[in-house]
C-alpha positions in Angstrom: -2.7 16.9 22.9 -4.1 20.5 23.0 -6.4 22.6 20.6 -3.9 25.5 19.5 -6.8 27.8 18.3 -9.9 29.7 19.8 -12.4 27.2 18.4 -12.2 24.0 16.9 -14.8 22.1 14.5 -15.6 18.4 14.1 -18.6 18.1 11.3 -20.3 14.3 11.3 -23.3 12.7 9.8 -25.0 9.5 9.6 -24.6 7.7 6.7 -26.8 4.6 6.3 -27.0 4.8 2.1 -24.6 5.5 -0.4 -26.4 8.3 -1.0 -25.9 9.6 2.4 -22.4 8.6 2.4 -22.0 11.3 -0.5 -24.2 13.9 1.0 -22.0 14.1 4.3 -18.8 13.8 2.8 -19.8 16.7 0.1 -21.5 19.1 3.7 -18.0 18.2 5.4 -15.5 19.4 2.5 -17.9 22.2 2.7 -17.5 23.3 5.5 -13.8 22.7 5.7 -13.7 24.9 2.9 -15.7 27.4 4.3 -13.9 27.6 7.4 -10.2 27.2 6.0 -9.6 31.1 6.2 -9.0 30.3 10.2 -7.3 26.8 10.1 -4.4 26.9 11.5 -2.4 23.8 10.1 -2.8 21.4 12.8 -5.4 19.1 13.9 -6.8 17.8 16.8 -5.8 13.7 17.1 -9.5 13.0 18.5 -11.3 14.5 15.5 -9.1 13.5 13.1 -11.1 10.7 11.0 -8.9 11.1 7.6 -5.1 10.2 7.4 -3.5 13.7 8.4 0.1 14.6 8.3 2.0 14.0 11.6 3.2 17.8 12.0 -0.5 18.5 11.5 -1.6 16.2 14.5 1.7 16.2 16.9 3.4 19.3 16.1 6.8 20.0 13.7 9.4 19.2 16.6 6.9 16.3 18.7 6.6 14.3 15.1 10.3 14.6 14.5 11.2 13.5 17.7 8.5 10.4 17.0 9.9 9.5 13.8 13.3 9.4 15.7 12.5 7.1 18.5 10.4 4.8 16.6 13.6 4.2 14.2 15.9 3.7 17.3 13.5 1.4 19.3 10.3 0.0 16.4 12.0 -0.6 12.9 9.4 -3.3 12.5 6.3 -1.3 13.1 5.2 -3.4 16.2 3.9 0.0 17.8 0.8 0.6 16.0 -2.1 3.4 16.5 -4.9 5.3 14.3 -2.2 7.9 12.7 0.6 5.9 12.1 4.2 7.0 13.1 7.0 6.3 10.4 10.6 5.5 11.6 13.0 8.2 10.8 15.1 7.7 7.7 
């Protein structure tokens, strides 16, 4: 996987309240929304921490492809990582 961009941003905090919790998650949407002028659609696998879409984190063509061998070869979802890979219908 490679960082299709001239910068990329991965915006953490730690969180050992509620309140905190909240806090973060409220500085990271904020900056995500400050900074969404230059996103460019995609997402780095490594730094994604929220469920993305699969064209975001492998590419258009690279998910399809995915989607297409896990039908012909993982129709019961054995195969398993942190973004999960669909079979192709």
């Amino acid at each position: 996987n490679s960082i299709d961009a001239a910068f990329a941003v991965f915006a953490i905090g730690i969180t050992p309240t509620q309140e905190a919790t909240r806090t973060t998650k409220a500085a990271v949407e904020y900056v995500q929304h400050r900074l969404a002028m230059w996103a460019t659609g995609t997402c780095y696998a490594n730094f994604a921490e929220r469920r993305k879409a699969g064209a975001a984190l492998f590419g258009a063509q690279t998910y399809g492809r995915l989607t297409e061998v896990k039908a012909a070869y993982d129709l019961d979802d054995i195969i398993r990582a942190n973004h999960p890979v669909p079979p192709a219908h």
